[in-house]
Structure formats: C-alpha cells, structure tokens
N, C-alpha and C positions, 0 to 999 in steps of 0.2 A: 171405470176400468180398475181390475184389482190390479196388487202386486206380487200376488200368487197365482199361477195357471198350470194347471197339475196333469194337463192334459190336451196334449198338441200331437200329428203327425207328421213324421218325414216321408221321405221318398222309399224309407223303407219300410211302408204301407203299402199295400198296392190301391192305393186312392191319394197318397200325400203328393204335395206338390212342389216342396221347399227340401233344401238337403239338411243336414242335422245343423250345421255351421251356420247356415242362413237362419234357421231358426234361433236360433244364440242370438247373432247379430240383433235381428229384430225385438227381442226379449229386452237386451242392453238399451238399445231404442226408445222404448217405453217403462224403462224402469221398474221390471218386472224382478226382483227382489230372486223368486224360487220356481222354477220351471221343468217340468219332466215331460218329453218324446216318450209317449205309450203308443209305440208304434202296435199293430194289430200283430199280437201274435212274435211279436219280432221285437230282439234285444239289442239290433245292429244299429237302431240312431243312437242308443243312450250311448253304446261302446264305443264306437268314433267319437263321440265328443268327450267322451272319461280319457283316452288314448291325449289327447290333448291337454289335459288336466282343466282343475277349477281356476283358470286364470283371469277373469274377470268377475264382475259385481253379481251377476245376475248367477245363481247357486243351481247346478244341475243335482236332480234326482233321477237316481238309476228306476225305470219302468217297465212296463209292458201293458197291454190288454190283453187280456186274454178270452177268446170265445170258448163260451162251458154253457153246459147244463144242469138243469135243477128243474125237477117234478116235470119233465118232458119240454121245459121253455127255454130256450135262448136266450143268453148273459152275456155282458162283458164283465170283466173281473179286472181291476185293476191294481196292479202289485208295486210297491212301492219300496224302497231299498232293497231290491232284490242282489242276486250276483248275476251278474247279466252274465258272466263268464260262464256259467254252468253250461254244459254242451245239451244240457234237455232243453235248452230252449231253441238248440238249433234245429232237435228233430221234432219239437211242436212248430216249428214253423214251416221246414219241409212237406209236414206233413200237411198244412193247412193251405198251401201252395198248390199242394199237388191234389186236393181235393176243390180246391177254386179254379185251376188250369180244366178240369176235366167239367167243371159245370157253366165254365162259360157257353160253350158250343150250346148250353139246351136253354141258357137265358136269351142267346140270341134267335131261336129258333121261336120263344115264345112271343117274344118283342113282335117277328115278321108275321110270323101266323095265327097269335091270336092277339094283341095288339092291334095290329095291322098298319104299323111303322114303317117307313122304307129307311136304309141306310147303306152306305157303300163298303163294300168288306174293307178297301184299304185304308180306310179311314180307319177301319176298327183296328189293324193292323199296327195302326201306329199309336192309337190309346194304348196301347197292352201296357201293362206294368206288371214286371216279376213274371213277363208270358201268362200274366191274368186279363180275362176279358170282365171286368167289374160291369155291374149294373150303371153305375156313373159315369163309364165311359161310352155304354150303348145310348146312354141317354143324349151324352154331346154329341154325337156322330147321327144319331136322330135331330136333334137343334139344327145342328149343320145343315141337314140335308132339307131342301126347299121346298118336298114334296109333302113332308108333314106342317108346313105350315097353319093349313088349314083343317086338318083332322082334327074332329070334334077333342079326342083323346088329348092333345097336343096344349088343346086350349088353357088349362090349371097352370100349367106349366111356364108360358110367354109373360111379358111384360105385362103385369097390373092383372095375374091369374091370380088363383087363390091358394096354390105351391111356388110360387114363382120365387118366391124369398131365396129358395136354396131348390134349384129344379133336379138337379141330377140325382142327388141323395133323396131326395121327397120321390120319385123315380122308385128309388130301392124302397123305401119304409112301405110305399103302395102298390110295387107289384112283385117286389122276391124277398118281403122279411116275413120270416114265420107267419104263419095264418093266410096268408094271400094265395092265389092260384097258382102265383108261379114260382112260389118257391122250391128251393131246389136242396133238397135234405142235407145236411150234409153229417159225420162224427165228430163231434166233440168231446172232450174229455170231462168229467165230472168237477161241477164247481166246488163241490167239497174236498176233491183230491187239489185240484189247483189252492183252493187256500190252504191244505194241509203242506205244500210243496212249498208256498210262499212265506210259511211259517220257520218252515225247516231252512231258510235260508235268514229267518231274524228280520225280514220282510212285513207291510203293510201289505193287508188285501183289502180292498175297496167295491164298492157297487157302482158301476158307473151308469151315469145317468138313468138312476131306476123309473123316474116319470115314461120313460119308451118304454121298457120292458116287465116291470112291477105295474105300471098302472094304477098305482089306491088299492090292489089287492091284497086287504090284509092277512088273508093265508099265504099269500103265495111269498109276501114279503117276510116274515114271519118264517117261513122255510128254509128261503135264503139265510135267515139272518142266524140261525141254527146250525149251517156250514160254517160259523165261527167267523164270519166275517168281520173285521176291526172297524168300517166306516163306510159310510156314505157318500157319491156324489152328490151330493145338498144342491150347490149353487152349480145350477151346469146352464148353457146358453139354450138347450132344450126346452130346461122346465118354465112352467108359469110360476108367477107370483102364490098362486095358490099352491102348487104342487113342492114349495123352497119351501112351506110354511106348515104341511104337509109332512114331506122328509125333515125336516130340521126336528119336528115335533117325536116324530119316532126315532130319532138318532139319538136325541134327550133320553127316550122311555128307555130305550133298550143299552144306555151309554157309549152311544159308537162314536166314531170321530166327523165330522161333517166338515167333506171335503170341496174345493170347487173348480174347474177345470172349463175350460170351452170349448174343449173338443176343435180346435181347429188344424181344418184340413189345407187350404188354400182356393183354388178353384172348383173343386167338387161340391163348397159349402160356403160360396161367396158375400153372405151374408153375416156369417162369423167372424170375430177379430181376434187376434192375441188379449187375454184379459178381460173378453168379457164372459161374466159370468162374477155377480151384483153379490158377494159374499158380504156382512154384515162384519163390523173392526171389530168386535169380542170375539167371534169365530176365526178371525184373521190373525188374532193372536195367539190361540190356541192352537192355533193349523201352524203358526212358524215357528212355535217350542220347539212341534214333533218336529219338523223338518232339519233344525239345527240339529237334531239330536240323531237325526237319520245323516245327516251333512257332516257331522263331525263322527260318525262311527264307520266311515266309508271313506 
C-alpha cells in the first residue's frame, strides 16, 4: 500500500459511495501521507473538506476528473491544485449531470431489450445518484434481481466469473464505454482546453489511467501528450505490471510526472482499496516534493 493516493471518489460522483470526511478518516487510518477526492466532473468533495481546513496528518489535494476528448476518444483528465472555488466547475458539472440524467433512461432500455436483464424500477429508483441512473447501478439492481441468475450474460459477472473482481463497473467498461453497442454519446469538452484551464489556474493536469483509454497507442498517446499534459497516471489499480513499465517508460521519454492513484470507489469497485496502487520509493519521492509544493501554495 502506498502513502500517496491521488485518486479516490465521494459521494459527490454519481458512482462514490463514502462522504468526503469518511474518506479523510480512512486515509488517517492507513497512513496515507497525501490524498485527493477527483470527484468525476465535480469540485464539491475537495471543497467540504478545504471548508474544514488541513487539520490532520494525512495532506488534502484540491482535484477533480474531468471527462474530455482528444482525436474523437474518451479521457479522464485529472487536475491537481486547482481552485476548486472557480464557479466553471459548477457549470462543467451541471452540465455533465444533466447529460447523464437524460441517458440513463436508454442505458436501461438497452440492458432490458438487448441484454435481456430483468430488474425492478424501484430498485433502480433508489440507486439514483445526483437523479443519475449509472451503469453500476443497473448492474446491482440486475445482481439483485433472481431472475438473472442464470442468464448466460450474468455468468462473467457472479462469483469465480471472469469480471467478477469488480462486476458493476466491468458492466460499464463492456457494455456503455466508448466503442461498445451501448454506448450513449455524450458532449465533452476539449482535453486541450481543460489543460489550458487547469493551467490558468497554477494547476497540475494528469492522464488518468491511460492503460483504459490510451491502450499502448503510441499515436494516440503522443496526441494527448501534445495537449501539454504535465503527468501521468503510472501506478493506477487498473494497469498491469506491464502496462506501469510501459507508462513509466514514456513519462521518462517525454518528462512528465508519474502519478499514482486507485481510483477508489467503494462499492461499485469492491476489489479496490485506499492505497493500492504499487508506486515505486524514487517515484514516491518525487511525486511528495510536487505535492508539498502544491500543499504549501494553497
């Protein structure tokens, strides 16, 4: 377990499952040194807990993720010292809200009809988050329900399947993230403007977990990295041993900062923990300069 996690969600994700204070707590827990809430889209975990101040061991970092594009592909963008107070992050998040609110209804439509899932609305009624119906949450309310036990579909997903690690979100990666059938288009805003934005603020921009999304693509990665991007997720709970060794080697080539994060959710990504995510003590000291330096200018 490291003692840097750059990369956890609250409740103000519409998929987190802990409040920003619970996540503290547990960070204190495990002696987690530097921690940043990159809630998706949303600057409301970092701000609750800044309102609070640095009063304990474990050192907050003002975040966010943010969803962008670059060369027609789907990104997360992660920004680091931001001013979470700027009011543009309230209408990237309304607006992100309000395009997730209106494509629930055709995720569940495709789950019933071409899936061939059954699941009970009021159940799905009561996943909502932020009046979001997530892929993650169709997926429990399917778990739930005792009809899909035995559905060929169903089977990856149960105990000792071949998704079963983390079922809800493996759910989203394989039937609504870019490239699949059922995905559901949505506006994002240009990853080059969002680093340009996160600059303008004295801010780190980050790649998060490019092993999902970059994939070994040395042009497409190469693109990105031409958006002026500052760093890399390197060590994420995602990647493989190959894919840290991999990124770390292009974070070298092109001098960027290699970052490491576990992206944890709670129950949506039950296989994940605070901390994991296998960063390397030369990289771990290099990553807490910049952080004191972010820590002590904020």
């Amino acid at each position: 377990m490291n003692t840097i996690d750059l990369h956890m969600h609250s409740i103000c994700s519409i998929d987190g499952t802990y409040r920003p204070e619970e996540l503290r707590n547990m960070c204190e827990e495990k002696s987690i040194a530097f921690m940043a809430i990159a809630d998706h889209n949303s600057v409301k975990g970092s701000r609750q807990l800044l309102e609070h101040g640095q009063n304990g061991k474990t050192v907050l970092i003002p975040a966010i993720e943010l969803d962008c594009t670059c060369q027609g592909k789907d990104f997360h963008l992660l920004g680091y010292g931001i001013n979470v107070y700027d009011p543009i992050y309230d209408k990237i998040e309304e607006d992100f809200l309000s395009q997730e609110r209106q494509n629930g209804e055709a995720r569940l439509a495709y789950t019933r009809d071409k899936i061939g899932f059954s699941f009970e609305d009021h159940i799905i009624e009561k996943l909502k988050i932020l009046g979001v119906i997530t892929p993650e949450a169709i997926m429990e309310a399917c778990m739930i329900d005792e009809r899909n036990r035995n559905h060929e579909k169903m089977q990856p997903y149960l105990e000792g399947g071949s998704r079963s690690n983390n079922p809800m979100v493996n759910f989203y990666w394989d039937y609504f993230s870019q490239g699949t059938e059922g995905y559901v288009p949505m506006v994002f805003p240009k990853l080059r403007d969002m680093v340009e934005m996160i600059h303008e603020q004295s801010g780190l921009a980050v790649l998060a977990h490019p092993g999902n999304n970059v994939k070994e693509d040395e042009e497409l990665l190469k693109a990105v990295i031409d958006c002026g991007i500052d760093g890399m997720e390197v060590y994420s709970s995602y990647h493989s041993k190959k894919q840290e060794e991999y990124y770390r080697e292009k974070a070298g080539e092109y001098h960027l900062l290699s970052t490491c994060g576990s992206d944890f959710h709670g129950k949506t990504k039950p296989s994940i923990h605070l901390g994991q995510c296998d960063c390397p003590e030369n990289d771990l000291t290099v990553l807490e300069k910049v952080l004191k330096r972010i820590a002590k200018s904020k």
